[in-house]
ZAPA-953748 format. One line per field, with one value per residue (C-alpha): y, x, z; residue in three letters. Coordinates in Angstrom, 3 decimals, decimal comma. Each point is the difference from the previous one (the first is absolute). Layout:
y	Y;... .
x	X;... .
z	Z;... .
residu	Ala;... .
END
This chain:
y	-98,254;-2,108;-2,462;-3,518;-0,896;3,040;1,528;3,358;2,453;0,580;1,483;-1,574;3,063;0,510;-0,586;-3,070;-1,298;1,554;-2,144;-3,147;0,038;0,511;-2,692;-2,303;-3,171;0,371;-3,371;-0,654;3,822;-0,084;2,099;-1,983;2,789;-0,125;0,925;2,947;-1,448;-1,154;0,808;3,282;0,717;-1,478;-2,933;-0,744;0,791;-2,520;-2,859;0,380;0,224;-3,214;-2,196;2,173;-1,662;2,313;-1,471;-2,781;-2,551;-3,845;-2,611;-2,778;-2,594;0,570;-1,686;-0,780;-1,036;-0,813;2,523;2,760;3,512;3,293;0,459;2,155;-3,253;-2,046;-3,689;-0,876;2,180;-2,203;1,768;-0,940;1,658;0,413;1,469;3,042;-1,624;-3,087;2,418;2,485;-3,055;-2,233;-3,132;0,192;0,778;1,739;-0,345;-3,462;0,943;0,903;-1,030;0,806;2,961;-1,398;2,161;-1,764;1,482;3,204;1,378;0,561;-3,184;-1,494;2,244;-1,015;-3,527;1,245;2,268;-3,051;-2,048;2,277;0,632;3,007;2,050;0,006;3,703;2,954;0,863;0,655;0,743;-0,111;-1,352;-2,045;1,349;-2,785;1,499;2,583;0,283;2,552;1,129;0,693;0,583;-1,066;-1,242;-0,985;1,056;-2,094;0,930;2,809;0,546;1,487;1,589;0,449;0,473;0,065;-1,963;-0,923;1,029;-1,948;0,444;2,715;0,973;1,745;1,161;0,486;0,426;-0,087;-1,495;-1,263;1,051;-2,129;0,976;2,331;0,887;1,735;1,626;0,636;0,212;-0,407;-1,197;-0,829;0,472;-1,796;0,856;2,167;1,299;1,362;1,172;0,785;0,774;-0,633;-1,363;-1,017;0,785;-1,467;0,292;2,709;0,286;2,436;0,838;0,716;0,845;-0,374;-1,617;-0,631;0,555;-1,371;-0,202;2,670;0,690;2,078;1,168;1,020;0,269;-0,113;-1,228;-1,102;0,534;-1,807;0,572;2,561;0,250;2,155;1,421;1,010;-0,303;0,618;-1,834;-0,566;0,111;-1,390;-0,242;3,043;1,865;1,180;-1,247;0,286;-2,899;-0,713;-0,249;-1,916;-2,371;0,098;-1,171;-2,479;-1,421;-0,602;-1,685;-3,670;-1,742;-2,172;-0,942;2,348;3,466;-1,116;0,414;3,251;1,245;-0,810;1,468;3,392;-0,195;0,246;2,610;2,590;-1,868;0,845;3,656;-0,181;0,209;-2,858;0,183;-1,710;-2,479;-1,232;0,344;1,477;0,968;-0,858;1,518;-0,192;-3,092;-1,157;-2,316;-0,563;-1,064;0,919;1,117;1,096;-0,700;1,576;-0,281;-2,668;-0,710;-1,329;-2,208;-0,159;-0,899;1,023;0,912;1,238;-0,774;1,326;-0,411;-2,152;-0,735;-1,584;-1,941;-0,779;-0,512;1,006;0,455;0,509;1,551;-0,999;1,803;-0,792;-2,433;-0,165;-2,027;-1,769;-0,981;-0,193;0,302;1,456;1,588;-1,287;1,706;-0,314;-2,165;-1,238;-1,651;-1,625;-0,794;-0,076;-0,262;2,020;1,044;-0,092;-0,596;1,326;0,000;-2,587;-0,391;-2,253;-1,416;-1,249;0,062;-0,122;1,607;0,766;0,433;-1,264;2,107;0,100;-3,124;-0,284;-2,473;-1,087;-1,126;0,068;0,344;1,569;0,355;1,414;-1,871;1,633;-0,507;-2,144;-0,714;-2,209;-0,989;-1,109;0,378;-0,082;1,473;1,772;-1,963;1,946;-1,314;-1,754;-1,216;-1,345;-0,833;-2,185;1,097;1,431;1,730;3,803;-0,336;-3,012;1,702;2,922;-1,743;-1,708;2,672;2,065;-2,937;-0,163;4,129;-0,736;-3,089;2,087;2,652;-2,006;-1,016;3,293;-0,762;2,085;3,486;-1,449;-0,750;-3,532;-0,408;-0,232;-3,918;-1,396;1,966;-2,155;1,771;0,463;3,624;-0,196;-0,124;2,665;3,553;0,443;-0,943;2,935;2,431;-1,476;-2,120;-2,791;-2,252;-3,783;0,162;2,255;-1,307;-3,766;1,453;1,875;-3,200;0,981;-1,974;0,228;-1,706;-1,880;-1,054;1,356;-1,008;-1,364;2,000;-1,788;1,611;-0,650;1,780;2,760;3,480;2,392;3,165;2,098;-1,739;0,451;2,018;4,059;0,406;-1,880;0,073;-2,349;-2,537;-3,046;-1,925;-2,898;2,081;-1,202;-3,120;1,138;0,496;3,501;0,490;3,144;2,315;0,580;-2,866;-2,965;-1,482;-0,912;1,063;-0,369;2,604;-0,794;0,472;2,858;1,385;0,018;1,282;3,474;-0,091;0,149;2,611;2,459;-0,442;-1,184;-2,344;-2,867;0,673;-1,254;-0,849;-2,828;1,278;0,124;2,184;2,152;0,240;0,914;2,755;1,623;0,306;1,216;2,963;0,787;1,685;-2,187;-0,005;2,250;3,433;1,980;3,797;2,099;3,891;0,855;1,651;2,923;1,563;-2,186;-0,429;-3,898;-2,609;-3,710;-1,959;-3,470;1,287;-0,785;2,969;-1,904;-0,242;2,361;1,459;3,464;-0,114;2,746;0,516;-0,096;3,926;0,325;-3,385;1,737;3,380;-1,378;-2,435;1,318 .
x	-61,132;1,346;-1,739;0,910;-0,238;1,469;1,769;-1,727;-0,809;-3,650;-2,565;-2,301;-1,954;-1,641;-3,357;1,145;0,961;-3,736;-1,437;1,522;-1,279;-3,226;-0,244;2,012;-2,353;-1,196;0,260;-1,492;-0,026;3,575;1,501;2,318;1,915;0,746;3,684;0,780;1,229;3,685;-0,662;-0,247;-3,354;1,208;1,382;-3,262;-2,029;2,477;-1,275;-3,586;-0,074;1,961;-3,548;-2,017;-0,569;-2,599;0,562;1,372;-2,919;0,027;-2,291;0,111;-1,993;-2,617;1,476;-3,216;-2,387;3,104;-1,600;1,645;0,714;1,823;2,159;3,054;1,959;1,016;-0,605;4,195;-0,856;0,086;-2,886;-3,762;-2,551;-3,486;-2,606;-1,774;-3,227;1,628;2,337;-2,659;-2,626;-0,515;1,171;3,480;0,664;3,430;0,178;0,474;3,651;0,740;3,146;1,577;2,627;3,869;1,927;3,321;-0,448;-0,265;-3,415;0,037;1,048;-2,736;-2,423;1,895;-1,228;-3,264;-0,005;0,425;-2,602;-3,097;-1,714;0,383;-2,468;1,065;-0,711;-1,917;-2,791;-3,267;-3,408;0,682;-1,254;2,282;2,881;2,036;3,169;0,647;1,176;-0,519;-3,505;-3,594;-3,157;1,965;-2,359;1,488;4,123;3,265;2,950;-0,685;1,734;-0,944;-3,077;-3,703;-3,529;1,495;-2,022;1,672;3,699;3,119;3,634;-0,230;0,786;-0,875;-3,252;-3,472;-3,425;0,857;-1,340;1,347;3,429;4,046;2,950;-0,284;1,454;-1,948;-3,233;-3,149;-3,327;1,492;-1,609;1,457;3,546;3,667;2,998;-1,076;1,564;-1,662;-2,953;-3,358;-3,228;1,316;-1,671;1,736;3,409;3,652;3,410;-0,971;1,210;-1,364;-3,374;-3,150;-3,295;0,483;-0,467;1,190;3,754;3,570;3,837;-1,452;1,150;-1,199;-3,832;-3,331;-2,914;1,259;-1,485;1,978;3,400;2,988;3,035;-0,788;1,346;-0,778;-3,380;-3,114;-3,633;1,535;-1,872;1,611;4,047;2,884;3,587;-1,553;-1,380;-3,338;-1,805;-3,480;-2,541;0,436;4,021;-0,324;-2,226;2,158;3,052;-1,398;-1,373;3,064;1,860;1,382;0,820;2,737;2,906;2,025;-2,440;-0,960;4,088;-0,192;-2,915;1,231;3,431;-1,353;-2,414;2,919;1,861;-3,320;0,160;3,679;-1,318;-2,951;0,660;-0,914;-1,068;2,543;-2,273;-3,038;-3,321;-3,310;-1,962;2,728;1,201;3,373;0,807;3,240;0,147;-1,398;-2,897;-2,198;-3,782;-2,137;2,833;0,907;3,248;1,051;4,097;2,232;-2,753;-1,432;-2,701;-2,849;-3,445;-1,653;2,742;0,822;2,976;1,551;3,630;2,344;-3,131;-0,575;-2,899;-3,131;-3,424;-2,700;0,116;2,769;1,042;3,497;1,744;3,598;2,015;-2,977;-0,589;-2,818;-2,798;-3,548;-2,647;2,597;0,858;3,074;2,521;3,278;1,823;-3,212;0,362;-3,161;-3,762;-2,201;-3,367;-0,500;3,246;0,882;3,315;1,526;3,843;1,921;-2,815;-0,474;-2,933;-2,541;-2,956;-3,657;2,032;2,138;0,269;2,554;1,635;3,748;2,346;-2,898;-1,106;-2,497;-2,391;-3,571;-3,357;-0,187;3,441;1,183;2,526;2,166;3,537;2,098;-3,026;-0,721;-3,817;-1,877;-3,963;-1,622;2,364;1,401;2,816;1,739;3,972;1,231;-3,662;-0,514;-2,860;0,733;-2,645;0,844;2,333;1,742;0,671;0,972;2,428;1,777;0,054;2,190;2,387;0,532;0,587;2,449;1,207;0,185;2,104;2,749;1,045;-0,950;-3,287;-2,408;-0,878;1,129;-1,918;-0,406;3,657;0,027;1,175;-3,105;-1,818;-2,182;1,395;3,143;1,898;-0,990;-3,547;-0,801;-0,336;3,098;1,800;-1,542;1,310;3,102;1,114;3,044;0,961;-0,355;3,360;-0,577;-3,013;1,415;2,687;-2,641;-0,898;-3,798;-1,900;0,313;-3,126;1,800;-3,508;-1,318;-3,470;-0,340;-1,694;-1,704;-0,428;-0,339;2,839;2,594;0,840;2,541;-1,326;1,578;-1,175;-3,813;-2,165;0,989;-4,088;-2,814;-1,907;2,658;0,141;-2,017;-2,895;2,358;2,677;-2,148;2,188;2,962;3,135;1,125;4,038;0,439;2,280;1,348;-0,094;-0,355;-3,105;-2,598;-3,124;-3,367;-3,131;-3,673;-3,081;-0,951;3,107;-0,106;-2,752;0,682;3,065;-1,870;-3,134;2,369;2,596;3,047;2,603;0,959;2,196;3,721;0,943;-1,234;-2,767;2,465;2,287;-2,573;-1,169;3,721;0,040;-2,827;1,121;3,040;-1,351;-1,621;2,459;1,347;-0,335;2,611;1,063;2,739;1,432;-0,602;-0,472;-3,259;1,182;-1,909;0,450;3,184;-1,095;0,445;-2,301;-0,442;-1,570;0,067;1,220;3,811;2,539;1,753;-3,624;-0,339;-3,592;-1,098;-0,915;-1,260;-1,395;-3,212;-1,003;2,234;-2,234;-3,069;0,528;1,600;-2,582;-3,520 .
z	71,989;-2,697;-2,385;0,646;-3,455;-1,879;2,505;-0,624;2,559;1,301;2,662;1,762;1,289;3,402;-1,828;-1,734;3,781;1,367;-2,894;1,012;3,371;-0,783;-2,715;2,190;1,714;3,445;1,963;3,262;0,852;-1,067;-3,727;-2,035;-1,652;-3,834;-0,072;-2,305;-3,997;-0,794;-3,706;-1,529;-1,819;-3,462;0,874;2,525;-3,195;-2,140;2,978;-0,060;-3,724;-0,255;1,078;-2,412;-3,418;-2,141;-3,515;-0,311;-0,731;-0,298;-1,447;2,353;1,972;2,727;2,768;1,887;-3,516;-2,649;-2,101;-2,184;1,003;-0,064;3,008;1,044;1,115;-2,902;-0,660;1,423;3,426;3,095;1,803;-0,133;-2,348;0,487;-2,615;0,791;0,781;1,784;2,196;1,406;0,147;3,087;-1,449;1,941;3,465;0,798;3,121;-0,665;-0,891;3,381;2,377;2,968;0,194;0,678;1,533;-0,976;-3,242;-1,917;-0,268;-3,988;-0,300;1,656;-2,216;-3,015;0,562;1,136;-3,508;-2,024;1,492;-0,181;-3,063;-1,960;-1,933;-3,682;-1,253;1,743;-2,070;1,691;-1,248;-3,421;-3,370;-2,928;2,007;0,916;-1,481;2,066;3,442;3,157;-1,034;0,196;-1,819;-3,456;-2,955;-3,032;0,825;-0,912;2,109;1,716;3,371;2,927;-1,737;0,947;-1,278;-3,825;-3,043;-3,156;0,927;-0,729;1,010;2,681;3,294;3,115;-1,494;0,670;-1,135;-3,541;-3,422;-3,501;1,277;-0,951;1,052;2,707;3,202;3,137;-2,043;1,520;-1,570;-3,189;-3,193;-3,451;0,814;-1,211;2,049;2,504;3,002;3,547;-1,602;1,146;-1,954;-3,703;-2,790;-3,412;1,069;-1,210;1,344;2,910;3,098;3,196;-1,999;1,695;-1,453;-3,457;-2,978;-3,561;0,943;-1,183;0,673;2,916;3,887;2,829;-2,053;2,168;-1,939;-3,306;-3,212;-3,333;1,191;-1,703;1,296;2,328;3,944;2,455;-1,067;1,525;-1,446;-3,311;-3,326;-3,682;0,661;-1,576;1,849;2,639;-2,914;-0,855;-3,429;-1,848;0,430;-3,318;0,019;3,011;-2,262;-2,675;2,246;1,508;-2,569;-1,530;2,654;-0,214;2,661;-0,692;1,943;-1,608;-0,090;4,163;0,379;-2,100;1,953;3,153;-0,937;-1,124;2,943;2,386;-1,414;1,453;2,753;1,279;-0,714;2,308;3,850;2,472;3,603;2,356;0,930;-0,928;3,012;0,180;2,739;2,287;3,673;1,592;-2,152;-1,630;-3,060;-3,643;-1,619;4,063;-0,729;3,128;2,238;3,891;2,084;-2,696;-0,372;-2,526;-1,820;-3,159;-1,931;3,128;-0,506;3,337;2,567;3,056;2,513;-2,754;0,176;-3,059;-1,222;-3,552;-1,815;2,079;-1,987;2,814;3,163;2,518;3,028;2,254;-2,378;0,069;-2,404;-2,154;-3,681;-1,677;3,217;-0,141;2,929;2,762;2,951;2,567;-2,151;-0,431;-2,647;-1,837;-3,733;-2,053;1,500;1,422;1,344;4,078;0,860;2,951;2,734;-1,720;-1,079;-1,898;-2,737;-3,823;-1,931;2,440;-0,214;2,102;3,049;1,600;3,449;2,689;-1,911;-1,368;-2,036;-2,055;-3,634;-1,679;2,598;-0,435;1,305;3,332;0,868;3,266;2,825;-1,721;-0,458;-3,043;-1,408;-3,709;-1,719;2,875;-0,620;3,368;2,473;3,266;2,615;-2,653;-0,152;-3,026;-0,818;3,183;2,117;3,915;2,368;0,624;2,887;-1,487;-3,153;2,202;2,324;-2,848;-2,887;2,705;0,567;-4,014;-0,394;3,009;-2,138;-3,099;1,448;1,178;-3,557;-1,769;-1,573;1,604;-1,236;-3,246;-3,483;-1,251;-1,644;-3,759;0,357;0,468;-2,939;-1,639;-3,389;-1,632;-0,295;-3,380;0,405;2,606;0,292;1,357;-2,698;-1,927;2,626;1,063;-3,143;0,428;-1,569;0,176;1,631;2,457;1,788;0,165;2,311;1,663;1,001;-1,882;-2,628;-4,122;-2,258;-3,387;-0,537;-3,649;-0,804;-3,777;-2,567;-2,728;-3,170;-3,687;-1,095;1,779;-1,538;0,843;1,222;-2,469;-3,062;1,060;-2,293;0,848;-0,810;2,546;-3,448;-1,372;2,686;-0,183;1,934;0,552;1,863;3,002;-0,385;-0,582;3,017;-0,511;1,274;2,415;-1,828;3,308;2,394;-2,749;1,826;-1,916;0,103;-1,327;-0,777;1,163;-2,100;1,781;-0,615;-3,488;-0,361;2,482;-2,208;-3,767;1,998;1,005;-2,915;2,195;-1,459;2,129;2,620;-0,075;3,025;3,093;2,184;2,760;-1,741;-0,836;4,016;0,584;-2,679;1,576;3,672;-1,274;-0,976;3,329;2,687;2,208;3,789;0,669;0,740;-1,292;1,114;-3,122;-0,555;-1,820;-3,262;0,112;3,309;1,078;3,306;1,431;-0,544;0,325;-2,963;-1,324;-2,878;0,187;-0,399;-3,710;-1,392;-2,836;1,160;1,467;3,355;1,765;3,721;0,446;0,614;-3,740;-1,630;0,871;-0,983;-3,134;-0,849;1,522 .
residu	Unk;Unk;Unk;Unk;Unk;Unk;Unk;Unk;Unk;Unk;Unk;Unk;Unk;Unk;Unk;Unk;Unk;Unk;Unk;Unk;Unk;Unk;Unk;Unk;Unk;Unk;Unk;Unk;Unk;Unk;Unk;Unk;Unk;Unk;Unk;Unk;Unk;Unk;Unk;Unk;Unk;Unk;Unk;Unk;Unk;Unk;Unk;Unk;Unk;Unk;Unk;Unk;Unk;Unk;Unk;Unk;Unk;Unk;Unk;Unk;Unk;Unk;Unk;Unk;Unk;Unk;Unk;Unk;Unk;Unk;Unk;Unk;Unk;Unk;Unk;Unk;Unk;Unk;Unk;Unk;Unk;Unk;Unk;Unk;Unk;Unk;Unk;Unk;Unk;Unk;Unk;Unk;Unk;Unk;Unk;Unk;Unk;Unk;Unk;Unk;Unk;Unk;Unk;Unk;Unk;Unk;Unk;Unk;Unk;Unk;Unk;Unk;Unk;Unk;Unk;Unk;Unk;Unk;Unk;Unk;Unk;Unk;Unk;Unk;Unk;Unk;Unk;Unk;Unk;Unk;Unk;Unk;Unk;Unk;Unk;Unk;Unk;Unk;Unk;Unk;Unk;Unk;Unk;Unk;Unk;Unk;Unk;Unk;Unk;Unk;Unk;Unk;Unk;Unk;Unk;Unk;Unk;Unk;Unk;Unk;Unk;Unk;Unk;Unk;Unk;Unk;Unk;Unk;Unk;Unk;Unk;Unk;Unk;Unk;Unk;Unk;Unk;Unk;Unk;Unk;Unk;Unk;Unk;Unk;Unk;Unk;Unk;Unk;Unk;Unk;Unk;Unk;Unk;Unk;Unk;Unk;Unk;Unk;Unk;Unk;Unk;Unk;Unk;Unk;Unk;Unk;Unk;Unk;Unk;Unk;Unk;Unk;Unk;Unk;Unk;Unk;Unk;Unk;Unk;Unk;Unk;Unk;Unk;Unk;Unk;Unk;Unk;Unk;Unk;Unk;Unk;Unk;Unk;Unk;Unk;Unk;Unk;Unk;Unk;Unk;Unk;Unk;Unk;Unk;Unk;Unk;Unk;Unk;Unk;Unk;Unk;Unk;Unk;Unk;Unk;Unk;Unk;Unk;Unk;Unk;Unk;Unk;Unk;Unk;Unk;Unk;Unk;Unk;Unk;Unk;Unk;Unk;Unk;Unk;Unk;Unk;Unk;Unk;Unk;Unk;Unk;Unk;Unk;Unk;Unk;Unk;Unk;Unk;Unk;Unk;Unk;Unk;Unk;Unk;Unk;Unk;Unk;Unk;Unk;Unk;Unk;Unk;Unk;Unk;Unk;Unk;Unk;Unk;Unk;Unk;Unk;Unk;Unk;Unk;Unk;Unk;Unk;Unk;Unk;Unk;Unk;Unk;Unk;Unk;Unk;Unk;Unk;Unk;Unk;Unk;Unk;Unk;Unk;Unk;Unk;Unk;Unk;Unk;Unk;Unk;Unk;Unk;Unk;Unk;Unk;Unk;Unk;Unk;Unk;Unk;Unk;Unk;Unk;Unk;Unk;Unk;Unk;Unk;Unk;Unk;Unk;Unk;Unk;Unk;Unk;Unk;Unk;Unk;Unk;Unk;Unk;Unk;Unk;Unk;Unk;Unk;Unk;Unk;Unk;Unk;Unk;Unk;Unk;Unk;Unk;Unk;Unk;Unk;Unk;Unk;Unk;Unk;Unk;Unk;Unk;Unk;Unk;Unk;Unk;Unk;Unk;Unk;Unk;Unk;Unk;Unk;Unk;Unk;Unk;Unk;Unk;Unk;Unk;Unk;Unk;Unk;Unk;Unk;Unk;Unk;Unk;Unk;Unk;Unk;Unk;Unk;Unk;Unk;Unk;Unk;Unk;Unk;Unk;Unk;Unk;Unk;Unk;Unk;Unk;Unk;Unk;Unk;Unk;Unk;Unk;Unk;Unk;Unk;Unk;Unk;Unk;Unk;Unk;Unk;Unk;Unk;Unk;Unk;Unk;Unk;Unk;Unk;Unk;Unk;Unk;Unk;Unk;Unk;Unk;Unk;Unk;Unk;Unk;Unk;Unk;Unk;Unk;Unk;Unk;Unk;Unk;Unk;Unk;Unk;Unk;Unk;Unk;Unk;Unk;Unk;Unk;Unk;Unk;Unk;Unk;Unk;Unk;Unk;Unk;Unk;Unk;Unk;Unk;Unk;Unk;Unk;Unk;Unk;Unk;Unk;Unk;Unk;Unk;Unk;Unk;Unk;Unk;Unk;Unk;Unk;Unk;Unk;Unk;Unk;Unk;Unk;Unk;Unk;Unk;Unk;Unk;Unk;Unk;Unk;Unk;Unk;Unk;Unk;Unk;Unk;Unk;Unk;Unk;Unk;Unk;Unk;Unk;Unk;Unk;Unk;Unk;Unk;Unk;Unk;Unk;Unk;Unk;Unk .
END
């Protein structure tokens, strides 16, 4: 069939319609089908991601105690904030936002109002210690903007990450320590501008290393110690080498640049898994039966999902969910969730619930709900007995069907963000423009930064030992985007330990830079260039690297 946004063509497969049934409501003995997707993967991806805002952080106004705090809507957004404590706390009651369904109207329409009514919780950051600048996390202690990252202690400016310590400016690393622009890397200690490493430490301007030790830039080894640009050296000129590095802004643009030239030599393996069985996608660890979806740790009958990092099992069409089971079209939450479809950041359930927000605790049986805690047989947060809620969530599917809206996720109109501040926008980037016709959101708002002085990137001290205490109140200029941006004590001081000059560009670009050098979620036909036969890899055919097939990368590498 054809997308109804891009016109492209696409399947919906007989297990994609087997799915649907099962995660479809069952009503007084009765199934309410899910009808199969009008959009093609992408552009269902480009919807959900449209009401996910990871980074974008506000200072603001408790709505509930007037006091300040850090929030993902900003002080100009029309919806109500709670703090943390406030929100999960029993000081408000949302079912006291309840009202009657009208069925003269559109159902998202009526949630819309709902939406805007309900309190909001203001960041998701549980469990965690002098953390309140982050967002989508756990067990933090001591972290400043880290995003979607767990059980880390003194990291700053990362992403996607996880058990890691004394860490800035790194994308997807696990059990990491002592490390500056990393990428998907597990077990590495003292590392800088690497990328696939695992079990090693001391390495630089390296890709694709297992148990290595005092590599600089080196790609494609295994258990290998003392080598420079894939060749082997003495201890001592290893010493001598490193000891006479400088990292500047200039030599980390040499390094990198001569780093790359070994790294076009080396082959790569079309895709990136491990421990994996009849799975398709990049970046899947411990996955079975998993499709089209990236970025899965321990998944299994997962279909174009995104973004997994526990244990999930039948999802179809999901971003960032964790230990859920039997669901459909969720963005971010996680953890006993269970035959549920249509859902944003909830979390501790729900079950058998759908068209809901921000609901939690136990929530189940419920339907266009906002922020309800261990409620069941609710409808647009008012409360019904079981058959009521029965008899009249079947009248609203019925309702919902005969103007299009059922089987369909919340439409990127009632966002509570702006293009510009969601994930989706990272993905699918448009212009100002472009999502005004769209008929979708666009934030002008620009918080204020206050600082002593502002500097130009480029005219910053090349040397961290030349920069001063005061730059701490200074506005640094993005070489790049123009934003300005300021540097955090603990910053500065990672910066002068590890002898790193300050970097030139907004911590947003700098997120950017990194996920561009991951593959993307895509496959494309090419022929391994060793043995010619056909492969698919998310390495696209005009890319300069060497890709071989796997039974090639292995004999080649191992």
């Amino acid at each position: 069939m054809n997308c109804r946004e891009c016109k492209s063509s696409f399947e919906v497969t007989k297990e994609d319609q087997q799915f649907l049934e099962r995660v479809s409501p069952e009503l007084d003995g009765k199934k309410y089908f899910i009808p199969g997707p009008t959009l093609c993967p992408d552009c269902r991806m480009q919807r959900r991601l449209c009401f996910r805002n990871e980074r974008k952080l506000y200072r603001r106004k408790c709505d509930f105690t007037g006091k300040s705090i850090v929030a993902l809507y900003s002080p100009e957004s029309s919806y109500k904030v709670y703090s943390q404590d406030v929100w999960w706390s029993d000081k408000w009651d949302p079912l006291s936002y309840g009202r009657d369904f009208d069925f003269s109207r559109p159902f998202f329409e009526q949630f819309d109002e709902l939406w805007h009514q309900v309190p909001l919780v203001s960041l998701w950051v549980i469990q965690s210690e002098n953390a309140d600048y982050n967002n989508n996390c756990f067990n933090l202690k001591d972290c400043y903007l880290t995003i979607n990252t767990d059980r880390c202690e003194r990291t700053y400016y990362s992403y996607r990450s996880d058990s890691c310590a004394d860490c800035m400016d790194c994308t997807a690393i696990y059990e990491a320590q002592l490390c500056y622009e990393c990428i998907d890397c597990v077990k590495i200690y003292n590392c800088y501008f690497c990328k696939d490493v695992d079990n090693s430490n001391d390495c630089y301007f390296s890709t694709d290393l297992k148990g290595c030790k005092n590599c600089f830039g080196c790609h494609g080894l295994r258990n290998k110690e003392n080598f420079i640009f894939n060749k082997q050296v003495t201890p001592e000129a290893w010493r001598n080498y490193f000891n006479f590095l400088h990292f500047t802004p200039s030599k980390i643009e040499e390094y990198g640049r001569q780093s790359r030239g070994i790294y076009l030599q080396v082959p790569k393996r079309p895709f990136h898994m491990l421990n994996c069985q009849n799975s398709s996608g990049e970046y899947l660890h411990d996955c079975k039966n998993v499709t089209e979806s990236y970025d899965i740790a321990g998944g299994e009958d997962d279909r174009y999902c995104n973004y997994m990092p526990f244990e999930t099992k039948d999802i179809l069409d999901t971003y960032a969910l964790a230990s859920a089971e039997l669901c459909y079209e969720v963005i971010g939450g996680g953890f006993d969730i269970y035959h549920s479809a249509f859902l944003l950041n909830s979390s501790y359930g729900p079950t058998y619930s759908y068209y809901c927000v921000q609901c939690v605790n136990g929530t189940k049986n419920c339907f266009g709900c906002v922020g309800l805690k261990k409620r069941e047989y609710c409808i647009l947060n008012k409360q019904y007995t079981k058959s009521e809620y029965e008899r009249l969530v079947s009248k609203i599917i019925e309702h919902m069907k005969s103007i299009g809206e059922y089987g369909e996720f919340f439409p990127p109109k009632i966002s509570p963000f702006g293009y510009n501040e969601v994930v989706a926008n990272y993905n699918y980037p448009i212009k100002k423009e472009e999502a005004r016709r769209r008929g979708w959101k666009w934030s002008d708002y620009e918080a204020e930064i206050k600082a002593d002085k502002t500097i130009l990137a480029r005219r910053l001290p090349d040397s961290i030992a030349d920069v001063p205490d005061d730059i701490l109140n200074w506005a640094i200029v993005c070489e790049v985007s123009g934003k300005p941006f300021k540097i955090i004590p603990q910053e500065l001081k990672f910066y002068r330990k590890l002898g790193l000059p300050i970097p030139r560009c907004h911590p947003d670009v700098r997120d950017v830079n990194r996920m561009n050098f991951r593959n993307p979620p895509q496959f494309f036909p090419r022929k391994c260039a060793k043995c010619q036969s056909d492969i698919q890899t998310t390495y696209a055919p005009e890319r300069q690297e060497t890709v071989y097939c796997e039974d090639c990368y292995l004999q080649e590498i191992y």
